[in-house]
N, C-alpha and C positions, 0 to 999 in steps of 0.2 A: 689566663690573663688577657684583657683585652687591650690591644694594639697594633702600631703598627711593624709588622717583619718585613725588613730589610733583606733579598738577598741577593749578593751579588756572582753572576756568574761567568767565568772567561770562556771566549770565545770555544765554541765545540763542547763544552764540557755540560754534564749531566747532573754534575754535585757543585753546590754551592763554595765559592771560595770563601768566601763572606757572610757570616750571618749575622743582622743587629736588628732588635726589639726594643721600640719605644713605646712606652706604657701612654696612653692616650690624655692623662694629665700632661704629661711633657709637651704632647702634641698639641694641643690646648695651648698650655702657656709660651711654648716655641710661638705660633702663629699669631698671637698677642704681641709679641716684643719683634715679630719680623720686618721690617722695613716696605712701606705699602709698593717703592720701587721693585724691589725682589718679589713681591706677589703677583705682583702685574707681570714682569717679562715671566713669570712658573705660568700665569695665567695663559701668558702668550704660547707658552708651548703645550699649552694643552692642560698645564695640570693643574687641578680645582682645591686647594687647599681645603676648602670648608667638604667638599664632598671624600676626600681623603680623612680628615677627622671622623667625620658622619660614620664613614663605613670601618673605620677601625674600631669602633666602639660595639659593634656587631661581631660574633663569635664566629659565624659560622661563612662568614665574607671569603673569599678569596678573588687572585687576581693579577693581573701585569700593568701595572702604570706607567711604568717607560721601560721600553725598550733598549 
């Protein structure tokens, strides 16, 4: 399935606390109905929504988008 994983891990730890999968329709229609304020300050910190869909849709992408 192509999308985007979620995972989130606490401090020192090796295995995911958290794991959440969004199928890249969601991401798609999430980034349609997102508010262009909230795009801009993701922007500001760095994160590129349109290049975060782009590469979910690619199978074999891996990665760390924030820290």
């Amino acid at each position: 399935m192509k999308g985007l994983r979620i995972r989130v891990f606490k401090d020192g730890s090796t295995q995911p606390d958290t794991t959440l999968t969004i199928p890249v329709a969601i991401l798609r229609f999430a980034k349609k109905l997102m508010p262009k304020q909230l795009a801009g300050t993701l922007q500001d910190h760095g994160i590129d929504l349109d290049q975060i869909v782009e590469l979910s849709q690619q199978e074999d992408v891996q990665g760390t988008i924030v820290e």
